[in-house]
ZAMARGU-4260 file (C-alpha; in steps of 0.2 Angstrom, whole numbers, plus 5000, padded with zeros to 4 digits):
<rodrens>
0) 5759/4365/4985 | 5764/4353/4970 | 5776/4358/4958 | 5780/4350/4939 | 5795/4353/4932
5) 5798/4351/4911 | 5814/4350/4904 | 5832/4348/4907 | 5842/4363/4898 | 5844/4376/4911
10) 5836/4394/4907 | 5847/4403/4894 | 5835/4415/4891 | 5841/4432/4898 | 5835/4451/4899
15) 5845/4464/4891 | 5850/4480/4904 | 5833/4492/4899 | 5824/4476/4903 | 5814/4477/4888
20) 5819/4463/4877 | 5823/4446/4880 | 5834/4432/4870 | 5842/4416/4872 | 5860/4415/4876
25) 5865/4406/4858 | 5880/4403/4845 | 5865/4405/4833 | 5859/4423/4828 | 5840/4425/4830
30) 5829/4425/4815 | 5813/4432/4823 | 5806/4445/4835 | 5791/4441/4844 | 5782/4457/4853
35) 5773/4454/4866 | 5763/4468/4878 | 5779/4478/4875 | 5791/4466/4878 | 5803/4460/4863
40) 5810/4442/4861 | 5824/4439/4850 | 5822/4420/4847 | 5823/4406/4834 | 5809/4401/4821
45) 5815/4384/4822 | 5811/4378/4841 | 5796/4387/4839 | 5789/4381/4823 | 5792/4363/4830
50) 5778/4364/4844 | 5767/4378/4840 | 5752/4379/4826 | 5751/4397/4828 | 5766/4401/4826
55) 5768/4391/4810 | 5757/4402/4801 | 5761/4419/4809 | 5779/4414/4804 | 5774/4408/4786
60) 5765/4426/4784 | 5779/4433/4790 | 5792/4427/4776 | 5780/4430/4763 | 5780/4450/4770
65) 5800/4448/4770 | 5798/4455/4789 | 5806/4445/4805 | 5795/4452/4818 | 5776/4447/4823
70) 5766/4453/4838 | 5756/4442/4849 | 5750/4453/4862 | 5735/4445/4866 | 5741/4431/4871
75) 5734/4428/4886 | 5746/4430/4903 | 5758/4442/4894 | 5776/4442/4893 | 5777/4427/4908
80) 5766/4415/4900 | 5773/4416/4883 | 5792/4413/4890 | 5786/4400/4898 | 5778/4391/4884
85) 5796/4398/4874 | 5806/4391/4886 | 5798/4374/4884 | 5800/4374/4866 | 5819/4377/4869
90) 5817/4360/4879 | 5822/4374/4895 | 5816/4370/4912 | 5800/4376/4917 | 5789/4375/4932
95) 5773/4375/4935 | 5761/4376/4949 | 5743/4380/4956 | 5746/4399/4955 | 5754/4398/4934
100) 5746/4383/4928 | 5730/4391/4923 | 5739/4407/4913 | 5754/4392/4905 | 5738/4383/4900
105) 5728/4396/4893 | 5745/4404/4884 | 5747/4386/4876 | 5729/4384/4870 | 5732/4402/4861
110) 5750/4396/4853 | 5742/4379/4846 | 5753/4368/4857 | 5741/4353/4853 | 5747/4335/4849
115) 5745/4339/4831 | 5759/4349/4831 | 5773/4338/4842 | 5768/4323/4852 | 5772/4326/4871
120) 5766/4346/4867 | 5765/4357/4882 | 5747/4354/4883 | 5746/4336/4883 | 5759/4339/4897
125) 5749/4351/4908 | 5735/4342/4907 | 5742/4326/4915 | 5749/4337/4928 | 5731/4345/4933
130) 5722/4327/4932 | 5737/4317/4942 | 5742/4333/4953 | 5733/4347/4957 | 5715/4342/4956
135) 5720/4328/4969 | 5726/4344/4982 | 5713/4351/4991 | 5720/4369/4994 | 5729/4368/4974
140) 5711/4362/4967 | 5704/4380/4976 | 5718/4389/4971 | 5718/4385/4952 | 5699/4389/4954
145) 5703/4406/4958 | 5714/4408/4944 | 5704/4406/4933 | 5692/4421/4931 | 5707/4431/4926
150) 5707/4420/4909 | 5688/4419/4906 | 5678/4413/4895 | 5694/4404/4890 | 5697/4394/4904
155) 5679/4393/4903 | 5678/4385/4887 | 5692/4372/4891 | 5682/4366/4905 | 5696/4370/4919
160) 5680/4379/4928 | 5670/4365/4928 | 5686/4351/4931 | 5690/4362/4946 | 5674/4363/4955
165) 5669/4345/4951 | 5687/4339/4961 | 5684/4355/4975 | 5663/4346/4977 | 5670/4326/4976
170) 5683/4330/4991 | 5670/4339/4999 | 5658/4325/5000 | 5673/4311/5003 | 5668/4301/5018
175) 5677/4309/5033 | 5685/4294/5037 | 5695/4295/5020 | 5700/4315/5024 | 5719/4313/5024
180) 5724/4332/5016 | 5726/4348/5027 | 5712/4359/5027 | 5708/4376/5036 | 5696/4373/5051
185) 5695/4386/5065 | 5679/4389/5068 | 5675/4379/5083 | 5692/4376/5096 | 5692/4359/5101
190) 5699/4354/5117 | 5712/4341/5112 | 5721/4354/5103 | 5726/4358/5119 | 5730/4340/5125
195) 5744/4334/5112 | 5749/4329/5097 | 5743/4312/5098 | 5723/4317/5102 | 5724/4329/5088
200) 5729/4318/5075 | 5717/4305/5084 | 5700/4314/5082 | 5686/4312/5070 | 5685/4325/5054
205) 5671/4336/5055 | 5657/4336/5044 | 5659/4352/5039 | 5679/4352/5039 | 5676/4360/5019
210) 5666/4375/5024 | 5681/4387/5029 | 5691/4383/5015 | 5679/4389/5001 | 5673/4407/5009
215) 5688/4408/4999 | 5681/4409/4984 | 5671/4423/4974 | 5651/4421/4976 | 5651/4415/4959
220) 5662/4401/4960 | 5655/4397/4978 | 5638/4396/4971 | 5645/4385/4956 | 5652/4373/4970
225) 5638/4372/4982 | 5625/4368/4969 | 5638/4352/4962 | 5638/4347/4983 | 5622/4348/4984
230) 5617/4338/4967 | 5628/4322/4972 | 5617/4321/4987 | 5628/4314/5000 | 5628/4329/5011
235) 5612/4333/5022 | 5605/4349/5022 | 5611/4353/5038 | 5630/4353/5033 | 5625/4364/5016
240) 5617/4377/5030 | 5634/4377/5043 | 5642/4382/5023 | 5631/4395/5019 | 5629/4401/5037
245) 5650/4402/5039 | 5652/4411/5020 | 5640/4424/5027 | 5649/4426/5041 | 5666/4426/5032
250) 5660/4441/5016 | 5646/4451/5027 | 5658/4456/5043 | 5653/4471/5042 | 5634/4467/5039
255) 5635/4456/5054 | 5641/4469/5069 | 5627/4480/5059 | 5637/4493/5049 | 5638/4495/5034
260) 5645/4505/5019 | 5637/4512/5006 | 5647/4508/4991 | 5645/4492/4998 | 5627/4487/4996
265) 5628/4480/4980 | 5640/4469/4984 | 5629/4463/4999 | 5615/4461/4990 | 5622/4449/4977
270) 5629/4438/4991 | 5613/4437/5003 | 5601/4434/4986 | 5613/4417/4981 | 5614/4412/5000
275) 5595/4414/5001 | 5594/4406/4985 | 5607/4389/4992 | 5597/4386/5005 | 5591/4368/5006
280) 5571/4363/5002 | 5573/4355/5020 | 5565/4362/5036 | 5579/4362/5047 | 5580/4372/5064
285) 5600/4375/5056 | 5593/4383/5038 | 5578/4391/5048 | 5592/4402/5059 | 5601/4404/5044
290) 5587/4414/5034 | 5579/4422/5051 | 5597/4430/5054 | 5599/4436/5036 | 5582/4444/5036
295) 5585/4450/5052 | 5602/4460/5050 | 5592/4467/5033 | 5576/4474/5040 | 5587/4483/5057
300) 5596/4495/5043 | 5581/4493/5030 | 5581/4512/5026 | 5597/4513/5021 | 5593/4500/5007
305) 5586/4506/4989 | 5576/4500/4976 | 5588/4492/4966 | 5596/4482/4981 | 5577/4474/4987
310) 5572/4466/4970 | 5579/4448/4973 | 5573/4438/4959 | 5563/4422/4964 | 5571/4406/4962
315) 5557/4398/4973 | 5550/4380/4963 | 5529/4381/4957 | 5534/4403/4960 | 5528/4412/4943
320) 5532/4429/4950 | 5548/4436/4946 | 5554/4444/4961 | 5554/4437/4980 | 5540/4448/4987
325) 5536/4436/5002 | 5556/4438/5006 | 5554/4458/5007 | 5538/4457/5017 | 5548/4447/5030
330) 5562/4462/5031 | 5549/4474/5031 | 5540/4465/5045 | 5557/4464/5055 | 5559/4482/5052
335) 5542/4487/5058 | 5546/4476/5074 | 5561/4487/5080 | 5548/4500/5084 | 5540/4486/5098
340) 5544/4483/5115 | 5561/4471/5108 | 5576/4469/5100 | 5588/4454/5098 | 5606/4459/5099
345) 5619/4446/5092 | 5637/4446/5100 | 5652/4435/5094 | 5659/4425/5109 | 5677/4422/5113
350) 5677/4405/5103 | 5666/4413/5089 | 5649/4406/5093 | 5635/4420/5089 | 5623/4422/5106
355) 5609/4430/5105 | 5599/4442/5118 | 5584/4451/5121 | 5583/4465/5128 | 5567/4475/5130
360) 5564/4494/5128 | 5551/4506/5120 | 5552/4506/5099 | 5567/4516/5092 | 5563/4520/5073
365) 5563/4539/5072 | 5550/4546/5062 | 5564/4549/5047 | 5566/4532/5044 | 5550/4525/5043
370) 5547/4539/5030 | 5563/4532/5022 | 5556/4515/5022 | 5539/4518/5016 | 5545/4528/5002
375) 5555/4513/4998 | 5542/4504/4997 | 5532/4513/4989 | 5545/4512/4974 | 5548/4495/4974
380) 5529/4493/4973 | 5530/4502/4957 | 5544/4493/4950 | 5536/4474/4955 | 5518/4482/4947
385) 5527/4479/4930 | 5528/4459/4933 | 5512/4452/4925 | 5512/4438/4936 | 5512/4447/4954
390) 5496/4441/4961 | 5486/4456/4969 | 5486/4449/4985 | 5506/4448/4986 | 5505/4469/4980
395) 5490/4475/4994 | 5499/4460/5009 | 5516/4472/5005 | 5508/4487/5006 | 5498/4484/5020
400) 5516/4479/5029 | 5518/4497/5030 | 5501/4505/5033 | 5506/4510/5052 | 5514/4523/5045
405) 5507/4540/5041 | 5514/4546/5024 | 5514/4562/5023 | 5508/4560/5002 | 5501/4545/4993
410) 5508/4548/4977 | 5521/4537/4977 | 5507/4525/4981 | 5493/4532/4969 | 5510/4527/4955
415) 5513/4512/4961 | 5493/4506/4960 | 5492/4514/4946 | 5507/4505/4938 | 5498/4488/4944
420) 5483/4492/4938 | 5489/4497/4919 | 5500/4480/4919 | 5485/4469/4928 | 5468/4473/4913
425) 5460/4456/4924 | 5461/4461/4939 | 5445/4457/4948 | 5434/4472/4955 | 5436/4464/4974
430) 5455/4466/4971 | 5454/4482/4963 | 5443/4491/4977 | 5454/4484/4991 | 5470/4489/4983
435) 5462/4508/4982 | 5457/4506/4998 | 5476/4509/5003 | 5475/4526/4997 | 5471/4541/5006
440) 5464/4554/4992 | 5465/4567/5004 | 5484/4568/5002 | 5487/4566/4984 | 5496/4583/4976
445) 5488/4592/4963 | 5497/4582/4950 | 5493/4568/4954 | 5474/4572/4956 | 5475/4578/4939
450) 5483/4563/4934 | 5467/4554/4943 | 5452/4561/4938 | 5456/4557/4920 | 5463/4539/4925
455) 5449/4526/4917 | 5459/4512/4925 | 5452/4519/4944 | 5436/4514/4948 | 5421/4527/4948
460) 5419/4530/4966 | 5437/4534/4968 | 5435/4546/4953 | 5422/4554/4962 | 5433/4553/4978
465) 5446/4561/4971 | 5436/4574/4964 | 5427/4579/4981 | 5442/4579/4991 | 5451/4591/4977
470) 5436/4603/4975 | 5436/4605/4998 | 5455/4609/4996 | 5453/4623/4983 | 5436/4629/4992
475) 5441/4629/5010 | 5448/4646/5017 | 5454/4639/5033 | 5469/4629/5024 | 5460/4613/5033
480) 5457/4596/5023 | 5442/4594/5031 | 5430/4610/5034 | 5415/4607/5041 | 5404/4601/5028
485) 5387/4604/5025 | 5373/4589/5023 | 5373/4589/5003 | 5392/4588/5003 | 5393/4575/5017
490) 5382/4564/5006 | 5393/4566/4992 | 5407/4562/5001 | 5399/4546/5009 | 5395/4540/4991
495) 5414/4540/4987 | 5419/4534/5000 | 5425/4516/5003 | 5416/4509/5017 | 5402/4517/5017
500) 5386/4511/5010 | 5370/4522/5018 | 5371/4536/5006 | 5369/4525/4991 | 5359/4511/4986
505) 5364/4493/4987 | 5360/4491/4970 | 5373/4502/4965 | 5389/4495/4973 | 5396/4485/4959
510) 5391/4501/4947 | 5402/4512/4962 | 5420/4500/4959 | 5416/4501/4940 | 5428/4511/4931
515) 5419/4528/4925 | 5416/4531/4907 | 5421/4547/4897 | 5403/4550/4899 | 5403/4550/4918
520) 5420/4557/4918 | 5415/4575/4909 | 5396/4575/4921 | 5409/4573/4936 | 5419/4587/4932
525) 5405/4600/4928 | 5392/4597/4942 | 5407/4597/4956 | 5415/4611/4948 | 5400/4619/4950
530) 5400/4619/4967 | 5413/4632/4969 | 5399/4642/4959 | 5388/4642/4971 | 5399/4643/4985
535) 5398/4663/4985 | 5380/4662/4988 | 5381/4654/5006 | 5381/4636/5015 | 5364/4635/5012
540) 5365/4638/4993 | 5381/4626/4992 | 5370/4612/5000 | 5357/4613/4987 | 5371/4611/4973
545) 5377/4598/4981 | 5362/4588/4984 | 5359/4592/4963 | 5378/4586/4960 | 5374/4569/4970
550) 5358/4567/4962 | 5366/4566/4945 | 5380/4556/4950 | 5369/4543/4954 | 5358/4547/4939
555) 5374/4543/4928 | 5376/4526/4937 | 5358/4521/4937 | 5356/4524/4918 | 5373/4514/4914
560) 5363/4500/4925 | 5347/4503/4914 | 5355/4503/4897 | 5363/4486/4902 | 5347/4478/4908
565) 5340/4482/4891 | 5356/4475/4882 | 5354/4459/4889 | 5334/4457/4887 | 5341/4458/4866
570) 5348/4442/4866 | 5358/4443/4881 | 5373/4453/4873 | 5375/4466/4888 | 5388/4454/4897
575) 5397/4452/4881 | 5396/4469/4875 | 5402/4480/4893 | 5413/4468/4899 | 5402/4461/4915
580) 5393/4474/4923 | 5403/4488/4916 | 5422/4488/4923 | 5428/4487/4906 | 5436/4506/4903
585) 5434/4505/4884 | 5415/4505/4887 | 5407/4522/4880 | 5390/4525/4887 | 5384/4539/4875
590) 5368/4542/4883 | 5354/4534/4889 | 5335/4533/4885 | 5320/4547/4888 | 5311/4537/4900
595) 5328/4534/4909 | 5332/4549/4910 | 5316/4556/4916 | 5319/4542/4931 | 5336/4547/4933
600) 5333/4566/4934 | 5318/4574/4933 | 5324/4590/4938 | 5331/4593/4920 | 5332/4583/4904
605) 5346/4581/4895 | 5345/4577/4877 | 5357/4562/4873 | 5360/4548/4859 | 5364/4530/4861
610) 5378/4524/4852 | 5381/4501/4853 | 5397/4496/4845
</rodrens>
């Protein structure tokens, strides 16, 4: 530790017995009362006047007011800044060192102690001290460092932020042959330690000899440091993984024997997202274990996680999306693997090395916490829908993760493809019907069918789906989700159904994973709802509703196909006008000709009018 002492009068200034305020052992009578924080010094304008701007003018003020007293309580440092900067005005002793260096610094800064005011000020003086002292110490540059954030953003704004972590990143990257300053370095147990003196001062410095000494520091200030390393490029990628890797070990102990708090996981969270974020571009097997073992230790307590904690912006180069989806499909895969046939355990030796062993044994996720899990990612599916530039692909590849499991409702799902779809107006119709493929109908509440069948952003089959499925659970007296259904319904079913393609003609696929028009929409509704109509009247009855139901479904789709035909033989505006083949939800099919109607249903006419806009 390096010290600077100014001055050559000894302290004179003393505490009266309430220790409350403070003055200088003088023949003179003081002239002015500074408060500070509650703390009252009796001192003289004349010392102070000489050396500090800001006193200058509070004093000037103050004998225009005909008053002898001034508060400065926010200076910054309090009472023990400002009798330093006091004392050295007095031309008193004063030390100064790494721990009061940064609060003398930024106390001086607030007094106006410039060279304007006295050549040789207190701060020309500090700053020769930090150039020509500390930020040549090692420990001291780390330290004054850690001072600092007590006095933001003025230490910020004086740059003894940045001056201290450029000196912490040069020393760091000093060829180890010119190491000569102590450092911290405990992580591996050489064996000449044990040998004597002579072998210990003999061996080579480590590579990494730096990393120990700054899992000292907050993330912020580690994160600041690592990125200057890394930009001077004389360390390898390796050495910046042995950092990150030891910093982990260092501020997730907890995390890493696989317990953790709860108040605890947004601190976690922050401090794995900028480790992941550190790691080297290069593909080394060192940064490889560093990211597998962070995953790792996430995805074995996953449901304890929450939303909040899982959205880790991307920092990723050519990556447009604004969260790490591919980052939380790897924890979710690590989850879903505990519930295999193995499980890596990590121990800590007796010299600290982590080993690593497999054990095998049936899965171990109780039902509870998959259920936790996928409701958790259900959410953050929801929350990620809201990022214009999350590609389908990443969305269905993340839900897909966690298809294994049987939810017990899809509406957390039916919000969160709903949320993507109302955020994602281009979304192709192959994207769109896969993602809807992920959801089960059959186990959607009554809310959120309701919430369905008036969607326009689902495509018609789902529509259709949705309406079948809510129709059998209000009909069917055995409380079943699946009665045993007659032929009629079974086609109906078939048609809005993914997969399935025998009940309805090829012809009408794309018109199937168009979105349905208000048109559609209302005809949906009635000719299902009447279904339950008919129900009273027997199976037999039921099944010739239901075959008139499906034929005027597919009515509906086979005029919306005719009208388009006849669109584009005028001038070929049909693409232009429905939006290429009708998936455009702002489409409005008011009705459709006579001799497409008779086609369409020839059991009964309706009378409709066509409306182009």
């Amino acid at each position: 530790m390096k010290f600077m002492k100014i001055g050559s009068k000894p302290d004179s200034i003393k505490t009266d017995g309430n220790n409350v305020s403070r003055y200088v052992e003088n023949e003179l009578a003081s002239d002015i009362t500074i408060n500070v924080d509650g703390s009252r010094f009796c001192l003289h304008k004349f010392p102070l006047l000489s050396k500090s701007a800001c006193l200058q003018k509070l004093l000037s003020s103050t004998d225009k007011n005909n008053a002898d007293e001034v508060d400065i309580s926010g200076i910054p440092g309090g009472p023990t800044a400002f009798e330093t900067c006091a004392k050295f005005c007095y031309g008193m002793t004063v030390t100064l060192s790494a721990y009061n260096v940064v609060a003398t610094r930024c106390a001086a800064e607030y007094l106006g102690m410039h060279e304007t005011a006295e050549k040789g000020n207190l701060i020309y003086k500090i700053d020769v001290f930090l150039n020509s002292s500390l930020f040549r110490s090692w420990k001291d540059s780390i330290i004054v460092l850690q001072t600092t954030k007590t006095f933001s953003p003025l230490s910020e704004d004086l740059k003894l932020v940045s001056l201290c972590i450029d000196a912490i990143a040069s020393k760091a990257c000093v060829n180890v042959s010119h190491v000569e300053w102590s450092y911290t370095y405990n992580r591996k147990k050489l064996a000449e330690e044990n040998n004597g003196a002579d072998q210990v001062r003999a061996r080579e410095v480590p590579h990494d000899w730096w990393v120990e000494d700054l899992c000292e520091l907050e993330i912020e200030f580690y994160k600041r440091v690592i990125m200057n390393i890394k930009s001077k490029g004389v360390l390898g990628g390796e050495v910046i993984g042995e950092a990150l890797k030891a910093y982990g070990y260092r501020r997730l102990s907890g995390f890493n024997k696989g317990v953790m708090e709860q108040g605890d996981l947004v601190k976690h969270k922050t401090v794995i997202e900028t480790l992941v974020w550190l790691l080297p571009s290069e593909k080394t097997a060192s940064l490889a274990t560093v990211k597998e073992q962070l995953v790792r230790r996430i995805g074995q307590q996953l449901e304890q996680a929450s939303v909040a904690e899982l959205l880790i912006k991307s920092h990723q180069e050519n990556e447009t999306s604004l969260y790490d989806v591919d980052l939380v499909k790897k924890i979710v895969v690590e989850f879903m693997a505990r519930d295999q046939n193995s499980e890596i355990e990590v121990e800590d030796d007796e010299e600290g090395f982590e080993v690593q062993e497999v054990k095998k044994f049936p899965g171990i996720l109780s039902e509870a916490s998959k259920l936790m899990v996928v409701k958790l990612i259900d959410g953050y599916l929801t929350e990620i829908a809201k990022d214009p530039n999350l590609p389908a692909s990443k969305f269905i590849d993340l839900a897909e993760s966690v298809s294994s499991i049987s939810r017990p409702a899809h509406d957390g799902l039916y919000r969160a493809i709903d949320m993507y779809l109302k955020e994602h107006a281009g979304i192709t119709k192959g994207e769109k019907k896969r993602m809807c493929k992920l959801m089960d109908c059959r186990k959607l509440s009554v809310e959120a069918c309701m919430h369905a069948v008036q969607n326009d952003r689902l495509p018609l089959r789902v529509v259709v789906q949705v309406l079948f499925f809510e129709q059998v659970r209000a009909s069917a007296s055995s409380g079943s989700s699946t009665p045993d259904l007659p032929k009629g319904i079974r086609e109906l079913r078939s048609c809005g159904t993914y997969g399935s393609s025998r009940s309805v003609p090829t012809v009408m696929e794309d018109e199937w994973d168009a979105v349905a028009t208000e048109e559609e929409m209302r005809a949906l509704k009635s000719e299902i709802a009447a279904l339950k109509l008919q129900e009273e009247s027997g199976r037999k009855s039921t099944d010739r509703a239901a075959v008139t139901a499906i034929s005027r479904v597919k009515s509906l789709i086979m005029s919306r196909k005719m009208f388009g035909k006849k669109l584009q033989g005028k001038g070929g505006g049909g693409e232009k006008n429905n939006g290429g083949g009708g998936s455009d939800s702002s489409e409005s099919l008011g009705s459709v000709t006579e001799e497409a109607a008779k086609t369409a249903t020839p059991s009964r006419n309706l009378t409709r009018k066509v409306s182009v806009s």
